[in-house]
C-alpha positions as CSV (number, residue, x, y, z in Angstrom):
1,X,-11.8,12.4,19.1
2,X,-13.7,11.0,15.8
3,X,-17.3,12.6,17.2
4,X,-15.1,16.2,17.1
5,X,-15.2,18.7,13.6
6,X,-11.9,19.5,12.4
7,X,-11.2,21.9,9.9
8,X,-8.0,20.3,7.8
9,X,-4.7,23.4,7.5
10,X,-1.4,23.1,5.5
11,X,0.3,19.9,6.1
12,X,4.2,20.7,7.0
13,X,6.1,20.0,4.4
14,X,10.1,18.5,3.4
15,X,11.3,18.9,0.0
16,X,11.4,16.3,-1.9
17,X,13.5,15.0,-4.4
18,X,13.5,17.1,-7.9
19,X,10.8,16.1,-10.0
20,X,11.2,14.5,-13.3
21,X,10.1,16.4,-16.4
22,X,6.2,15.8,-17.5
23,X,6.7,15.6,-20.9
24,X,8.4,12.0,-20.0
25,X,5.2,11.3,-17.9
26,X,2.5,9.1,-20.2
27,X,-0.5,12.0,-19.6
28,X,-0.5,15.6,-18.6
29,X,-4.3,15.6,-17.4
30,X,-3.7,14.7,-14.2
31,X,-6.4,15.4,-11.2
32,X,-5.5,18.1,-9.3
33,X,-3.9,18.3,-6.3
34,X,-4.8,21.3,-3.3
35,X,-4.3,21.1,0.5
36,X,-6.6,20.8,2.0
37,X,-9.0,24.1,2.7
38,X,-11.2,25.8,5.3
39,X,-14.2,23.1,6.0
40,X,-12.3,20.1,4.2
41,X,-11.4,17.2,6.7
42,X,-9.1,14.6,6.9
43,X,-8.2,12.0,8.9
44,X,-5.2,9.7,10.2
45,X,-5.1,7.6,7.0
46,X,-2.6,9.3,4.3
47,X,-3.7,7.3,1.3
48,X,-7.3,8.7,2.1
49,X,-6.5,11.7,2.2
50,X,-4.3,12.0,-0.5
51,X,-6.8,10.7,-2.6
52,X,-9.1,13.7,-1.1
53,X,-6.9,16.2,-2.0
54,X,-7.1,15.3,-5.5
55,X,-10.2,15.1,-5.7
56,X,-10.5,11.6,-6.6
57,X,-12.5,10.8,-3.3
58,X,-14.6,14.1,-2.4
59,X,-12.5,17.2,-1.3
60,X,-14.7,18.1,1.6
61,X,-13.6,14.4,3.4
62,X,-17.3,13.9,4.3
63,X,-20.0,11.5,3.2
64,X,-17.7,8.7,2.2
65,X,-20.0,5.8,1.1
66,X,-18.7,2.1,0.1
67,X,-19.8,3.0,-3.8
68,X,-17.3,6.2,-3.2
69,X,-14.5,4.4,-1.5
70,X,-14.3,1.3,-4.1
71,X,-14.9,3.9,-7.5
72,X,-12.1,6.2,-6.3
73,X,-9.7,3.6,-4.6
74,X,-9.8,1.6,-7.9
75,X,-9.3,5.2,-10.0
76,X,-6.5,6.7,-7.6
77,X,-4.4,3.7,-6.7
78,X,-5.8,0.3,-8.5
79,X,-7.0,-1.0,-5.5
80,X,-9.8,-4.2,-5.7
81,X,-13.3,-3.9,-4.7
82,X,-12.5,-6.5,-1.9
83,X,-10.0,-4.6,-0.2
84,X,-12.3,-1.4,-0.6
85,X,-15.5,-2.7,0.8
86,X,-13.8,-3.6,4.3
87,X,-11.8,-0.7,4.9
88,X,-14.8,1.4,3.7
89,X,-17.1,-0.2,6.2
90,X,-14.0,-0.3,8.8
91,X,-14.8,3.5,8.0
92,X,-18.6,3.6,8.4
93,X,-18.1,1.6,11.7
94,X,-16.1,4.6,12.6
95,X,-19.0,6.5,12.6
96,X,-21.0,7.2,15.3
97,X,-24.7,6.6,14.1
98,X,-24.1,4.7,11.3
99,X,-27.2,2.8,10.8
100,X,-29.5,6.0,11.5
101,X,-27.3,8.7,9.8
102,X,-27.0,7.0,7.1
103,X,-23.9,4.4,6.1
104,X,-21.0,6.6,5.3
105,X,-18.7,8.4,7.4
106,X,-16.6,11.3,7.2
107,X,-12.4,11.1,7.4
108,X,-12.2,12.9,10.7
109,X,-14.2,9.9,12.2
110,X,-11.9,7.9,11.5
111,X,-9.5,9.1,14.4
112,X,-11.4,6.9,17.0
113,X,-8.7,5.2,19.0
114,X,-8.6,1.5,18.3
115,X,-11.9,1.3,16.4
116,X,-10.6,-0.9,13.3
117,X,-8.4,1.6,11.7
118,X,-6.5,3.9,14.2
119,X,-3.9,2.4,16.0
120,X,-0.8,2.7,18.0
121,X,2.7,2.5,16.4
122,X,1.6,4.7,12.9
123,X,4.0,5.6,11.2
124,X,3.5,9.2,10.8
125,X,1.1,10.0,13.3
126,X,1.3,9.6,17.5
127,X,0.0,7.7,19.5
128,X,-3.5,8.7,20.6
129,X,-2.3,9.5,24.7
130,X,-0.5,12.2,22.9
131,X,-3.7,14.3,22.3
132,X,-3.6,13.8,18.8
133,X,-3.3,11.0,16.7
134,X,-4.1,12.1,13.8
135,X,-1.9,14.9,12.5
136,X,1.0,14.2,10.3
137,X,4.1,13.9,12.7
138,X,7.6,14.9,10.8
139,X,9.7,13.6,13.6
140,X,7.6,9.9,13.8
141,X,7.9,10.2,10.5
142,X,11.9,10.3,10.2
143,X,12.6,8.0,12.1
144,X,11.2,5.5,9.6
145,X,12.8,7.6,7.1
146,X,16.2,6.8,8.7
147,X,15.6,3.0,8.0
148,X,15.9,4.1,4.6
149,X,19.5,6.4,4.1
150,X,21.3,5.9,1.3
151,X,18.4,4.3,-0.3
152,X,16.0,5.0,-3.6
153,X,14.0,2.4,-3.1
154,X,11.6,1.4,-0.1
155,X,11.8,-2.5,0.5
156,X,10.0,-5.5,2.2
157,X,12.9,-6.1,4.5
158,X,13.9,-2.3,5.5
159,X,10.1,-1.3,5.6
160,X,9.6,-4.5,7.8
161,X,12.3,-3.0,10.3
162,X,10.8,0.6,10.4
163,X,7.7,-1.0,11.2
164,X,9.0,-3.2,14.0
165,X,10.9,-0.1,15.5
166,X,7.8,2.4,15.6
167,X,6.0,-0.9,17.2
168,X,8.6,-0.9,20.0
169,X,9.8,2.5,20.3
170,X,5.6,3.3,21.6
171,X,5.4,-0.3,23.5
172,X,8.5,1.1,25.5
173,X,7.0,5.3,26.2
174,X,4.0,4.9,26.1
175,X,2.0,3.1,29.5
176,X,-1.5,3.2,27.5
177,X,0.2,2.0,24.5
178,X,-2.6,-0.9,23.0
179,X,-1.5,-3.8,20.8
180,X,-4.1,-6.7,20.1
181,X,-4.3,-8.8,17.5
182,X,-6.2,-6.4,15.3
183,X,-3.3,-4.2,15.4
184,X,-1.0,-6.4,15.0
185,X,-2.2,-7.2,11.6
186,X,-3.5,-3.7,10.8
187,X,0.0,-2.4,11.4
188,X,1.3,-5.0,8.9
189,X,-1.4,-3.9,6.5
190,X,-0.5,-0.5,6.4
191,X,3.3,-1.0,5.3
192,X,2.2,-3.3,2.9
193,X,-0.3,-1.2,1.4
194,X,1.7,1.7,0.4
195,X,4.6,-0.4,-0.8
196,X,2.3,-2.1,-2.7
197,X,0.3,1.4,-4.3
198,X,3.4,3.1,-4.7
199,X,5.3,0.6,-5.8
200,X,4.9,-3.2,-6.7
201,X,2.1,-5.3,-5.7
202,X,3.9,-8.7,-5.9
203,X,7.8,-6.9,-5.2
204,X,7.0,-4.4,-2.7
205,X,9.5,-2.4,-3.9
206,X,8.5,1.3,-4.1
207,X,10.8,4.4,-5.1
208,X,11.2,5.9,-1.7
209,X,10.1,9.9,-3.2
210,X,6.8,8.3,-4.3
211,X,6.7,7.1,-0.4
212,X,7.9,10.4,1.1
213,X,5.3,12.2,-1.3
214,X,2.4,10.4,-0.1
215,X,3.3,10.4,3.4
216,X,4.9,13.7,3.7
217,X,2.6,15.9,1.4
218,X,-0.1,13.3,0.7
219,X,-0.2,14.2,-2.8
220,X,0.1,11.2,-5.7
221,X,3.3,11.8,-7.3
222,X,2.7,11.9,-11.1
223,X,5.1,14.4,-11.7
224,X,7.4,12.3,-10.1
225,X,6.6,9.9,-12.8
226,X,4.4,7.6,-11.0
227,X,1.4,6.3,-12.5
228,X,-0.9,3.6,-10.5
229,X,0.7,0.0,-10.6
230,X,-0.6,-1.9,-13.4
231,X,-1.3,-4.9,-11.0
232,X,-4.7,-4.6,-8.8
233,X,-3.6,-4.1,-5.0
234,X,-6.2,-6.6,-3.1
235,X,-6.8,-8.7,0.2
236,X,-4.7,-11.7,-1.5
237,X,-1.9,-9.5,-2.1
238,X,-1.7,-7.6,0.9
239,X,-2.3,-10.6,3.1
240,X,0.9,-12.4,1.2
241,X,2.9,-9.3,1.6
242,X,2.4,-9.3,4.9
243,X,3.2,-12.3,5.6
244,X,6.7,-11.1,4.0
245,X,6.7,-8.1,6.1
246,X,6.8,-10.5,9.4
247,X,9.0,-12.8,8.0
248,X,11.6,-10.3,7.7
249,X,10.9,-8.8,11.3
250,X,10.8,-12.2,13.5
251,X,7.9,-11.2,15.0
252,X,6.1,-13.2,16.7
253,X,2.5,-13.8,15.4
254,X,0.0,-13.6,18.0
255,X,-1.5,-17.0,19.4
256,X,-3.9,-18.5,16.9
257,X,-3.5,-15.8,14.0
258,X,-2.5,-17.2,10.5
259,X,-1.4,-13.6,9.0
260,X,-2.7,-13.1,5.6
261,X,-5.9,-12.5,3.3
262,X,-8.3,-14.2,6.0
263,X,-7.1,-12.5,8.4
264,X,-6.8,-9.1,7.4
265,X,-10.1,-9.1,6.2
266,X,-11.5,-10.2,9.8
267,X,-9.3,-7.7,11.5
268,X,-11.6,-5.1,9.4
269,X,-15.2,-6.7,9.6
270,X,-15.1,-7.2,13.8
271,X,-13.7,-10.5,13.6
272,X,-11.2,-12.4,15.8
273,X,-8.7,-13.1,13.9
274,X,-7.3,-16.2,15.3
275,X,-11.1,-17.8,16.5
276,X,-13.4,-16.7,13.9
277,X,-15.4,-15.5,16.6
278,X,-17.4,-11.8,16.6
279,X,-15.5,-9.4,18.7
280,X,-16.7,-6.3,17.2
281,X,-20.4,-6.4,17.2
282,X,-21.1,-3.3,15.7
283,X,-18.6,-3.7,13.1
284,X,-19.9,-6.9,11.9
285,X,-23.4,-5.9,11.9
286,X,-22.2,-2.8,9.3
287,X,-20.0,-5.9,7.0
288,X,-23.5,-7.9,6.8
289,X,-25.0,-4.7,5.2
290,X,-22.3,-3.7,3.2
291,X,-21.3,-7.4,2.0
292,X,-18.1,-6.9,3.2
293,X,-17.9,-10.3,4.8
294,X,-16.8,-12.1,1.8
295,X,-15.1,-15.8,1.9
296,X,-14.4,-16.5,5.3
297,X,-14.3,-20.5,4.9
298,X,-11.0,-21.7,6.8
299,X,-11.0,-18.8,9.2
């Protein structure tokens, strides 16, 4: 699906929780925020694209370079330059011709089933034996919401549990349903990483309309009275929050994984996570261009 153009539409949209008043907000100039429009794309990721429809990345969701992704990941949501690099060459990966186009990639590439970033189990989009894995899905979506009644705030141990259920609720209906290793820790990274941007690095605790904002009209929610978390979102602390995140589940880790920084990194640079070993060879060769490799000593 990644090697097909799509044009983004209107995402459908739940209303929110009333916003509070911007003269209480520390800054009025905030970037602005569209849908996206006719020749804009987007892709399965909703930080990404919320970030595009700001204008933070570029609008138009193409020609995504890992100068782009670190410069507007650190402006949009204060995530580090580590974290950045290997998603953004998890992204170029994605692409089909990387090394001869050119190393960037466009967000509707990044809809390639089980290529680094996609996976099974999203919470907010299906699975990709559906047809289409990477539209917003309202009713995925709630069900992760429903972890969360009665509550303001999105936590480590309720998020942990919404995670776990969209993990078996697709192992159970779906028969082409994939979950390696890679996934396994992708899907941890995911619930980490938007506790962690729109909420607390270090807590993980996250006002659940900044959540539902992000997720539900990817849209950063300044008037809300967010503003990005004062404490840098990187590897170290998404690999300890995860760890946090599977604590609270019971999950069992995978044979030979030690869940954290190392790993998450190697889930994103074509790595095995639990040998060290290169399993993706076309994603590693992009990480020795892009210097996304890092520290891997104790892998």
């Amino acid at each position: 699906m990644g090697n097909t153009r799509r044009e983004a539409g209107l995402l459908p949209l739940k209303p929110l929780v009333k916003a509070v008043s911007t003269s209480t907000s520390t800054s009025n100039n905030y970037p602005a925020w569209h849908p996206p429009q006719n020749g804009e794309v987007r892709s399965p990721c909703p930080a990404l694209n919320t970030l595009a429809n700001h204008g933070i990345c570029p609008r138009s969701g193409k020609g995504y370079t890992i100068p782009v992704v670190i410069d507007c990941l650190k402006r949009g949501l204060n995530v580090g330059a580590d974290f950045a690099t290997v998603i953004g060459t998890a992204g170029i990966a994605s692409n089909p011709n990387p090394l001869t186009s050119g190393l960037y990639f466009d967000l509707d590439m990044l809809d390639r089933h089980d290529f680094v970033i996609e996976h099974d189990g999203s919470l907010s989009r299906a699975d990709a034996s559906t047809g289409n894995n990477y539209s917003f899905n309202q009713t995925i979506w709630d069900t992760v919401l429903a972890y969360y009644s009665g509550m303001d705030n999105a936590t480590i141990p309720v998020a942990s549990k919404a995670r776990f259920n969209r993990i078996s609720t697709e192992a159970a209906r779906d028969p082409n349903f994939s979950y390696s290793p890679v996934q396994f820790i992708l899907s941890y990274g995911e619930t980490a990483l938007y506790l962690s941007t729109m909420g607390d690095p270090i807590t993980g605790v996250a006002p659940l309309e900044y959540v539902r904002s992000l997720f539900e009209e990817e849209r950063l929610p300044y008037e809300l009275g967010w503003q990005p978390p004062k404490t840098e979102t990187t590897l170290a602390t998404l690999g300890a929050m995860a760890l946090e995140l599977n604590a609270a589940s019971g999950e069992q880790v995978p044979e030979g994984v030690i869940l954290g920084e190392k790993s998450l990194r190697a889930a994103l640079i074509g790595l095995n996570a639990a040998t060290g070993e290169i399993e993706n060879n076309a994603v590693y060769a992009i990480a020795k261009l892009t210097g996304a490799l890092g520290s891997l000593i104790g892998l």
